[in-house]
PAMAR-515473 format. One record per residue: x, y, z of N, C-alpha, C in turn; residue in three letters. Coordinates in steps of 0.02 Angstrom, whole numbers. Each point is the difference from the previous one (the first is absolute). Example, Ala and Ser with C-alpha at 12.3 -4.5 7.8 and 13.67 -1.06 7.14 Angstrom:
BEGIN
+--------+--------+--------+--------+--------+--------+--------+--------+--------+-----+
|    n.X |    n.Y |    n.Z |   ca.X |   ca.Y |   ca.Z |    c.X |    c.Y |    c.Z | res |
+--------+--------+--------+--------+--------+--------+--------+--------+--------+-----+
|    660 |   -284 |    390 |    -45 |     59 |      0 |     45 |     60 |      0 | Ala |
|    -18 |     53 |    -36 |     42 |     59 |      3 |    -39 |     55 |     37 | Ser |
+--------+--------+--------+--------+--------+--------+--------+--------+--------+-----+
// end
This chain:
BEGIN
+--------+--------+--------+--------+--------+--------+--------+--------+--------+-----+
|    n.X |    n.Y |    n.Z |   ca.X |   ca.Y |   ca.Z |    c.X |    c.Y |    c.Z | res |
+--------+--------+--------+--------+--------+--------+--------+--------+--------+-----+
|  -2184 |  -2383 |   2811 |    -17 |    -44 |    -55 |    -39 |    -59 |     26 | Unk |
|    -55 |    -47 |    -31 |    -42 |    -34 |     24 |     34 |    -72 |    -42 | Unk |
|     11 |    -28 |     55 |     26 |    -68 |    -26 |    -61 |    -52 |    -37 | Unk |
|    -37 |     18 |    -23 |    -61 |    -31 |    -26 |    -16 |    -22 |    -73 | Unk |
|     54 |     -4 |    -25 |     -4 |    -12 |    -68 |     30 |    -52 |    -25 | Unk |
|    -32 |    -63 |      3 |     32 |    -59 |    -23 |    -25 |    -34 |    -67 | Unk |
|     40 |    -71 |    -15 |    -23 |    -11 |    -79 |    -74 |    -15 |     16 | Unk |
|    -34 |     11 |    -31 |    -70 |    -27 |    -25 |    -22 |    -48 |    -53 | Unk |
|    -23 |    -21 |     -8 |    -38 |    -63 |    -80 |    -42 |     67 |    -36 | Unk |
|     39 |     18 |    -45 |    -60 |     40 |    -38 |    -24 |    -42 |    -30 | Unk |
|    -67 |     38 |    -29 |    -55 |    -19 |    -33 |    -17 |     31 |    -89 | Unk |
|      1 |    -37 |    -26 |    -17 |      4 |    -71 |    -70 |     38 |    -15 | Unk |
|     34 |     85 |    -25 |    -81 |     40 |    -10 |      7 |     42 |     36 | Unk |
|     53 |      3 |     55 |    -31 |     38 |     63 |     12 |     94 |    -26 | Unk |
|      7 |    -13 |    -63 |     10 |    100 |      0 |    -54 |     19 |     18 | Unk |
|    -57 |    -15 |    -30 |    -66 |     31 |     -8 |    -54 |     -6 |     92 | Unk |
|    -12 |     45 |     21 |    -40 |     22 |     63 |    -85 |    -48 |    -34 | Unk |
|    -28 |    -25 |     80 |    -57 |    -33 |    -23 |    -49 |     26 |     35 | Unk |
|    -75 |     22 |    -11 |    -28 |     78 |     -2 |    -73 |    -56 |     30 | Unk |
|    -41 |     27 |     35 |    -66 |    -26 |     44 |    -36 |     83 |    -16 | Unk |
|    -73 |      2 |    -33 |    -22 |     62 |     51 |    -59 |    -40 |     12 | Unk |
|    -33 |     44 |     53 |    -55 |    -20 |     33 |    -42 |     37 |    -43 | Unk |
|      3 |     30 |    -28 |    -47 |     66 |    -52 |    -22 |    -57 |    -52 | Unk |
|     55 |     -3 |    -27 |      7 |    -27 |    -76 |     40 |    -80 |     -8 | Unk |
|    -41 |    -19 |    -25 |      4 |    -82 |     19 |    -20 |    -47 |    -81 | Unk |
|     40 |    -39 |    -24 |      1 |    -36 |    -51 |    -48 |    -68 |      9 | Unk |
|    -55 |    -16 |     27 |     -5 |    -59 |     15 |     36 |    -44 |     30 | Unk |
|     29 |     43 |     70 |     52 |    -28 |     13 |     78 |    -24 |     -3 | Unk |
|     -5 |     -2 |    -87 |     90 |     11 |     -2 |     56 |     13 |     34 | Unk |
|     -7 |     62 |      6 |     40 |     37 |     49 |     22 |    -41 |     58 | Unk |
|    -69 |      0 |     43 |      6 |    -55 |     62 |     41 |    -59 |      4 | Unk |
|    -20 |    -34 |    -61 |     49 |    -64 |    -19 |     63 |      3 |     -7 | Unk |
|     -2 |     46 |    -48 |     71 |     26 |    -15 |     52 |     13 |     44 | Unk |
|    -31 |     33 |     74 |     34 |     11 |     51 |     -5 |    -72 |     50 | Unk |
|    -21 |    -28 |     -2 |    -14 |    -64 |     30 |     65 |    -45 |    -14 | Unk |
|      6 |     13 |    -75 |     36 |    -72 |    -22 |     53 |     31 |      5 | Unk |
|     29 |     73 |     -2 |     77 |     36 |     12 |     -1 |     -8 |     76 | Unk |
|    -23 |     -7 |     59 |      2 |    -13 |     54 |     13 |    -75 |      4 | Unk |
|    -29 |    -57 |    -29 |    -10 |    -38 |      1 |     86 |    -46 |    -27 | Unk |
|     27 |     38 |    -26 |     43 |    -25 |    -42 |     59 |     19 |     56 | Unk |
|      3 |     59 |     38 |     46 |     32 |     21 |     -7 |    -56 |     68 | Unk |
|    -47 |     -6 |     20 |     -1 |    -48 |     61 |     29 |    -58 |      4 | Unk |
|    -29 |    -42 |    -57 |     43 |    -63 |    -48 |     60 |      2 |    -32 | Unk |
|     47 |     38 |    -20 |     58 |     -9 |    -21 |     41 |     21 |     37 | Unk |
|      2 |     50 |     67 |     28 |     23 |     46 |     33 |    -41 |     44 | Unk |
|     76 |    -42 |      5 |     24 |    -44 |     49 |      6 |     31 |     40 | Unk |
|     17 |     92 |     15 |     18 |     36 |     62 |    -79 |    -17 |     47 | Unk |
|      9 |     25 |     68 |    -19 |     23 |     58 |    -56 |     48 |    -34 | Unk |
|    -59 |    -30 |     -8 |    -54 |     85 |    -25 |    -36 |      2 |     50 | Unk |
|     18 |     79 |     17 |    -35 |     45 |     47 |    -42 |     54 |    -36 | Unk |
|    -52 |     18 |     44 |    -30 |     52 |    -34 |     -9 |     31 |     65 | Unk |
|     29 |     84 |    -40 |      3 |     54 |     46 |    -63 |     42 |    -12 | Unk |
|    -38 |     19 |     26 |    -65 |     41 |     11 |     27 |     66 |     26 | Unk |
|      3 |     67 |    -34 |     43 |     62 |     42 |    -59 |     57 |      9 | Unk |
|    -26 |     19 |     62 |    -11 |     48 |      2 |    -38 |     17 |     80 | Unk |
|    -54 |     51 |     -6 |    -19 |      0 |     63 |    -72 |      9 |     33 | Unk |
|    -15 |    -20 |     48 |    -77 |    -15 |      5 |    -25 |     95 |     31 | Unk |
|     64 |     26 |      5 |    -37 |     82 |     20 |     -2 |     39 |    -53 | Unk |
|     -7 |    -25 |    -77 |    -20 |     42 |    -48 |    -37 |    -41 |    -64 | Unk |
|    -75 |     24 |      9 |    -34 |    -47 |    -48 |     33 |    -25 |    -65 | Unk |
|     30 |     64 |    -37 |     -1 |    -32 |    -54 |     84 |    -69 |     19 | Unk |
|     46 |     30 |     33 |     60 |    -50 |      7 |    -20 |    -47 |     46 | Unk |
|    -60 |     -8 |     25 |    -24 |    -72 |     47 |     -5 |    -65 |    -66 | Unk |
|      8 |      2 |    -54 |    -13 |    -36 |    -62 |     41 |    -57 |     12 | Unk |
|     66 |     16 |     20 |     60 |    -72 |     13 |    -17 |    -40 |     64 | Unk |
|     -8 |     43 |     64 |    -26 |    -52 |     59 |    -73 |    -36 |     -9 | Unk |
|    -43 |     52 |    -37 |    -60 |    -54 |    -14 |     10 |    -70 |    -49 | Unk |
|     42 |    -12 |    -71 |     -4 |    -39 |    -30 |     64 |    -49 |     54 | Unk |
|     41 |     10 |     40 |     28 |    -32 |     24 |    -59 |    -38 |     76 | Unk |
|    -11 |     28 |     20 |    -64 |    -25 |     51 |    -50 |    -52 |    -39 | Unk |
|    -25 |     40 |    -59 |    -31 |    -67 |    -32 |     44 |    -62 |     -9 | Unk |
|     45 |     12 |    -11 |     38 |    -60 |    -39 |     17 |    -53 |     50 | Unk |
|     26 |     25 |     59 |     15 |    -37 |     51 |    -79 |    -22 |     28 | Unk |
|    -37 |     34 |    -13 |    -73 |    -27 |     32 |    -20 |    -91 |    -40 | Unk |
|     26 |     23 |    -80 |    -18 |    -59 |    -18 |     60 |    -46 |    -26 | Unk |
|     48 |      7 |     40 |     51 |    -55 |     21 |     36 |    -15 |    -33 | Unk |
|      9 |     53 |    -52 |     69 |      8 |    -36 |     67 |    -43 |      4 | Unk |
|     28 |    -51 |    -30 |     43 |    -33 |     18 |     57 |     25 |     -3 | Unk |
|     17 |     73 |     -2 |     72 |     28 |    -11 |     -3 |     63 |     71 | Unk |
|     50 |     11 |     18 |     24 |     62 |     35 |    -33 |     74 |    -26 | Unk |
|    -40 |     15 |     41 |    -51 |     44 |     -9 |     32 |     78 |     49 | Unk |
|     47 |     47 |     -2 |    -17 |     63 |     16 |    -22 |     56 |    -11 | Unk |
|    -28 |     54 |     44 |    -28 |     38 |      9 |    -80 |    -14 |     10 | Unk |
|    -37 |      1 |     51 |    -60 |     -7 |      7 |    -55 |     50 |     54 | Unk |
|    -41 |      5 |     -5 |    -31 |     51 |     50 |     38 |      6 |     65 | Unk |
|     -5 |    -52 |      8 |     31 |     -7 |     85 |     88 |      2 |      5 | Unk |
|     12 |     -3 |    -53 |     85 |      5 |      5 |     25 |     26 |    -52 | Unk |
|    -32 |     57 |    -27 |     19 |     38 |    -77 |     78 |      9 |     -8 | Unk |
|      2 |     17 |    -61 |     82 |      2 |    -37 |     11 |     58 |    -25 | Unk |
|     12 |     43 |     21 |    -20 |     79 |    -18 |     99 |     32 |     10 | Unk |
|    -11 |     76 |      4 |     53 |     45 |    -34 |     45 |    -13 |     73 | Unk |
|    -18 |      9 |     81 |     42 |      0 |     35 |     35 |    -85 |     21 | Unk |
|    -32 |    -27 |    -45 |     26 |    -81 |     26 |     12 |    -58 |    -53 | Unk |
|      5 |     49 |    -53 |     25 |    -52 |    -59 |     58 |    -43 |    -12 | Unk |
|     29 |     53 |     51 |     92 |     13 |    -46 |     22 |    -83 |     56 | Unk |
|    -18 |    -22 |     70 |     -6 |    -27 |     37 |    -34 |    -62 |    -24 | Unk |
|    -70 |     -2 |    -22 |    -25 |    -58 |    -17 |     40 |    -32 |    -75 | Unk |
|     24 |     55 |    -45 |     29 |    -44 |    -39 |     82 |    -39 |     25 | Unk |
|     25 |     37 |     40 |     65 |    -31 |     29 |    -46 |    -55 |     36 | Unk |
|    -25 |     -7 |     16 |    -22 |    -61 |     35 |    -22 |    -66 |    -49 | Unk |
|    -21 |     41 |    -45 |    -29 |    -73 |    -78 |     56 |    -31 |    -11 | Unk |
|     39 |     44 |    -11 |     67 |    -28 |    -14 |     68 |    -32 |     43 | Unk |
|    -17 |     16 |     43 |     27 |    -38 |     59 |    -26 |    -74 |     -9 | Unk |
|    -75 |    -27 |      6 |    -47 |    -38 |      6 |     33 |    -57 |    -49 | Unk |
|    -29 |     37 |    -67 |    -12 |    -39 |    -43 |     70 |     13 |    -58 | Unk |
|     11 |    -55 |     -8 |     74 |     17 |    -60 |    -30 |     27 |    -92 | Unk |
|     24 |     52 |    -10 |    -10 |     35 |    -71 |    -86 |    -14 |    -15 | Unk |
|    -27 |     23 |     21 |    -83 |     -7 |      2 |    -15 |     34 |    -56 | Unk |
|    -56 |     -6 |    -18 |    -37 |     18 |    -58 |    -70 |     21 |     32 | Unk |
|      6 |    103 |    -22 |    -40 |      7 |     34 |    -65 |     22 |    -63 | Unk |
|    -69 |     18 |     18 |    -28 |     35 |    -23 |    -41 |     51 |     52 | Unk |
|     14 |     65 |    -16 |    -11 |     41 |     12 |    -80 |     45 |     -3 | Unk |
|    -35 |     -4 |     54 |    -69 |     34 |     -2 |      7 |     79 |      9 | Unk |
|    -34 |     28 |    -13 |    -19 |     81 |     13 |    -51 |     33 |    -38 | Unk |
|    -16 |     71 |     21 |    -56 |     41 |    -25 |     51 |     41 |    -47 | Unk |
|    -28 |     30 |    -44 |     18 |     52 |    -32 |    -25 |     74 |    -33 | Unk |
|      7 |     47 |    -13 |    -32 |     46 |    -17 |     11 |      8 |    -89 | Unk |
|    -64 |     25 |    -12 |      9 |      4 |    -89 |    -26 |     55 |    -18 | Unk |
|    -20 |    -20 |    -69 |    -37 |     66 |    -28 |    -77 |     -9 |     14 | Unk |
|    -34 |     40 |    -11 |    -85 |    -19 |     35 |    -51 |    -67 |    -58 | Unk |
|     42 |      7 |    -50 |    -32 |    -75 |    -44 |     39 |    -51 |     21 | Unk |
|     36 |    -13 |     44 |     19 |    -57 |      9 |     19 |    -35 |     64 | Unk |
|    -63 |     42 |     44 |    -30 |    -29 |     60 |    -35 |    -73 |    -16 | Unk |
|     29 |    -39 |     34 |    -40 |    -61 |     -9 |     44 |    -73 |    -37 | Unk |
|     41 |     41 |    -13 |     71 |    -42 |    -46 |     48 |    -40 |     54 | Unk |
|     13 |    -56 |    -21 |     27 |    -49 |     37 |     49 |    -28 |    -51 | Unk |
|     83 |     45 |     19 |     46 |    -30 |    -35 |     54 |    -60 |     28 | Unk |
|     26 |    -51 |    -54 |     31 |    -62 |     36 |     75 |     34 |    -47 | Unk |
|     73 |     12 |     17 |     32 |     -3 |    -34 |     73 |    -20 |      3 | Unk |
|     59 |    -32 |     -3 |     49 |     -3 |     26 |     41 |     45 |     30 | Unk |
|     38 |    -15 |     43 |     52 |     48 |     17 |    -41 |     43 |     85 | Unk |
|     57 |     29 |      8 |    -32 |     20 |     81 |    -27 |     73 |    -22 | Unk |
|    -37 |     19 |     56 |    -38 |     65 |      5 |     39 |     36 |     71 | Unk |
|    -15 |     82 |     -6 |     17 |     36 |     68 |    -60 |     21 |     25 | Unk |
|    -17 |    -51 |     49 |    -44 |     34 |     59 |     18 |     70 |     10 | Unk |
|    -79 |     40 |      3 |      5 |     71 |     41 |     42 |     10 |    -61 | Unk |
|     -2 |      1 |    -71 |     31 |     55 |    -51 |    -52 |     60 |     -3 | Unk |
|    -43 |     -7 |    -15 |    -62 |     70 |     -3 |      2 |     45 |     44 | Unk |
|     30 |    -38 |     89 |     14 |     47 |     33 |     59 |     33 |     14 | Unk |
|     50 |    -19 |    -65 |     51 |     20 |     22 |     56 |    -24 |     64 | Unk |
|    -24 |    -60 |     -1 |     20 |    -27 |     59 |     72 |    -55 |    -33 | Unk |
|     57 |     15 |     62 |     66 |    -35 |    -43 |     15 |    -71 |     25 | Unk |
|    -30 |    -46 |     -1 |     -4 |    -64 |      0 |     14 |    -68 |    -31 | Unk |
|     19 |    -40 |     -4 |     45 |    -62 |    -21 |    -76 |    -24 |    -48 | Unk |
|     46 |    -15 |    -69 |    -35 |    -40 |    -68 |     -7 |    -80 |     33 | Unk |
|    -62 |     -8 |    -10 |    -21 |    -61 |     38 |    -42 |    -38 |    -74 | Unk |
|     18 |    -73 |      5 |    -39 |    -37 |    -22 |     62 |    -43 |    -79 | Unk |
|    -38 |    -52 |    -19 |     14 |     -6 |    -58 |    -39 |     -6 |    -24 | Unk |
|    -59 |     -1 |      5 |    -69 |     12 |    -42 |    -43 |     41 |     48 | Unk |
|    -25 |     53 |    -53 |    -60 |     25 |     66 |    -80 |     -8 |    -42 | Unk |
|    -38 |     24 |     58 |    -56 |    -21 |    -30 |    -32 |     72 |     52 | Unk |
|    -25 |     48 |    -39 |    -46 |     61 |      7 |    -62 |     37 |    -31 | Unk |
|    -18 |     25 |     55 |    -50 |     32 |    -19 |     -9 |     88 |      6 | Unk |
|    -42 |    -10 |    -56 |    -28 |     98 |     12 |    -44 |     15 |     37 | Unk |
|     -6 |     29 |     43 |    -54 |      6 |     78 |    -27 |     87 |    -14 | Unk |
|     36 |     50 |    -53 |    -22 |     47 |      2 |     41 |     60 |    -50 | Unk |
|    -13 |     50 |     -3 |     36 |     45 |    -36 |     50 |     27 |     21 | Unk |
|     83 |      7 |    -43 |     42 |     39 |     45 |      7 |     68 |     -8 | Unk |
|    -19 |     59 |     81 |     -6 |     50 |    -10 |     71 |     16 |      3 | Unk |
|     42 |     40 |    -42 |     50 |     12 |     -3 |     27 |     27 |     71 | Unk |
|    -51 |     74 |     21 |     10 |     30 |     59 |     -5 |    -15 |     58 | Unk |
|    -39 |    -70 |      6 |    -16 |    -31 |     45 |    -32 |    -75 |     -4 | Unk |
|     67 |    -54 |    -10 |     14 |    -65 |    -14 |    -52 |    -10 |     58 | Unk |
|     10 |     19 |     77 |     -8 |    -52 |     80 |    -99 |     27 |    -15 | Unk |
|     -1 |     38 |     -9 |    -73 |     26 |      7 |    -48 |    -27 |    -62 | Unk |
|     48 |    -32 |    -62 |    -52 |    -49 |    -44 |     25 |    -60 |     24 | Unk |
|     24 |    -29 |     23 |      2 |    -63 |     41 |    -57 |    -31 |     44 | Unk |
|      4 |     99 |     49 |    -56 |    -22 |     76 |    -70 |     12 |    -10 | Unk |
|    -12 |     31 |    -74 |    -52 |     22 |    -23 |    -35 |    -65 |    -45 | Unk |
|     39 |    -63 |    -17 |    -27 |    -31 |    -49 |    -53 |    -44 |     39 | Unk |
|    -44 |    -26 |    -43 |    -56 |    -53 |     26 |      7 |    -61 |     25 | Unk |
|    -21 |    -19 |     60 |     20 |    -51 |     19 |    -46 |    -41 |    -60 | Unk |
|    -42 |     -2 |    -25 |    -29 |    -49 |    -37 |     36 |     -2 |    -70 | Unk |
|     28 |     34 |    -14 |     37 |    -13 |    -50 |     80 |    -45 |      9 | Unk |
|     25 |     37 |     62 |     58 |    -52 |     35 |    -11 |    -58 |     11 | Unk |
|    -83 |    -31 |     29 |    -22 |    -72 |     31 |      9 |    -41 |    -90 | Unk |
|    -48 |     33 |    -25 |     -1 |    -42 |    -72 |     82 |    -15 |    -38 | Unk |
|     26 |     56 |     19 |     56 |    -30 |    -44 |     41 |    -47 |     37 | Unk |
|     -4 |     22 |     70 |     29 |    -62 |     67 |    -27 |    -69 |    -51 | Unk |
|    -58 |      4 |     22 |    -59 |    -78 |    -15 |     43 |    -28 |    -66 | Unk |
|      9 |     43 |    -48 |     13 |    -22 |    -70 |     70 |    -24 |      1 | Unk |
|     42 |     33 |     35 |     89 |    -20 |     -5 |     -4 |    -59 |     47 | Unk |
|    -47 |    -22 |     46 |     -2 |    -62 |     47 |    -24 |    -64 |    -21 | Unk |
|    -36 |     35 |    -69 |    -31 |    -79 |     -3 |     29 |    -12 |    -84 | Unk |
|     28 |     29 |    -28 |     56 |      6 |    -76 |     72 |    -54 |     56 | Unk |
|      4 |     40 |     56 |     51 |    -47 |     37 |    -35 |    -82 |     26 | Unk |
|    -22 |     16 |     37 |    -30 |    -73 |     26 |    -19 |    -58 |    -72 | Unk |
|    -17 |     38 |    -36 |    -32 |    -36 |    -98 |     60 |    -33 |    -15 | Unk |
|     49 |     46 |      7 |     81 |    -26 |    -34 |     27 |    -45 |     49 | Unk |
|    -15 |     -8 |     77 |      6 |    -59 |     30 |    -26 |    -50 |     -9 | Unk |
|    -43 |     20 |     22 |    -51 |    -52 |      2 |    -20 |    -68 |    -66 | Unk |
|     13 |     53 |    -32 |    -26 |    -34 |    -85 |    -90 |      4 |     -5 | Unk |
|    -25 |     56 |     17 |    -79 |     13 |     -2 |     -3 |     63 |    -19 | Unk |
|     16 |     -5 |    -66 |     21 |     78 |    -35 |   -104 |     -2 |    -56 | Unk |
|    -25 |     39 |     16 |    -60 |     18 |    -14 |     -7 |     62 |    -34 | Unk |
|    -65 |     -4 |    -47 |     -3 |    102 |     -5 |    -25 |     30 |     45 | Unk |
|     23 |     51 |     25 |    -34 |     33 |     65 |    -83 |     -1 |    -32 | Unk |
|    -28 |     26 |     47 |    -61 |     28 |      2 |    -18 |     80 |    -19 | Unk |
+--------+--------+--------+--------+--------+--------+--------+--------+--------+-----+
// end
């Protein structure tokens, strides 16, 4: 059993999932929209917020969590930043780095990064939603529910028969952009330089 479940400050609204595509874009809305639900979660949060980045730099499409975590720490993120190129947070060393968050830091408040697999229209989708996610579910992989908010993306299609091979098969240019986009929706909600993308 994972001792990781403590009270939290919920948030007013939080049923509803908050949706980014890179396809299809409102004049921005969207963007904002996710800006100011980041933005809010940062600001009303008295816990310890960490943000966990999960995945791994030896499979394009799951390199998605160490890249937006590398950015983030590149531009000086004022919170506890894991998983990054150089020190990823992946399936054989999770179970370890989260006993260690919690060791660290008392009842933390995490949000949770990762790639995900979808249906083929909804490559490009960048969901924000409460509650934790299971790393490595697509692969079948049996791993500890991490996060109290996660924040993901679709990097590619899930082949039923073969989850690891639409992962290693997806585009890195499609992974970089959605990296770029979940780094700077984050840094916006720090920072307070929340813009419409370009």
């Amino acid at each position: 059993m994972w001792p990781f479940v403590g009270k939290k400050k919920k948030f007013e609204g939080d049923e509803r999932p908050y949706y980014y595509s890179l396809k299809q874009t409102t004049e921005g809305t969207e963007f904002q929209e996710m800006v100011s639900k980041l933005r809010e979660l940062f600001s009303n949060t008295s816990n310890p917020f960490i943000i966990l980045c999960v995945g791994s730099d030896r499979s394009t499409g799951d390199s998605l969590g160490p890249l937006v975590g590398t950015m983030l720490k590149d531009r000086k993120i004022p919170y506890p930043v894991y998983g990054t190129l150089e020190e990823p947070v992946h399936a054989l060393n999770i179970k370890k780095i989260m006993k260690d968050i919690f060791q660290t830091y008392h009842d933390p408040f995490i949000l949770g990064i990762d790639a995900c697999l979808g249906d083929e229209r909804q490559i490009g989708y960048i969901l924000l939603k409460e509650g934790p996610f299971i790393p490595g579910m697509a692969l079948n992989k049996s791993l500890p529910n991490v996060g109290d908010y996660h924040l993901k993306a679709i990097v590619n299609y899930l082949d039923p028969l073969s989850p690891t091979q639409s992962l290693n098969n997806t585009r890195l240019f499609v992974v970089m952009r959605l990296a770029e986009m979940m780094t700077r929706m984050i840094t916006d909600a720090v920072f307070d330089d929340s813009r419409v993308p370009n």
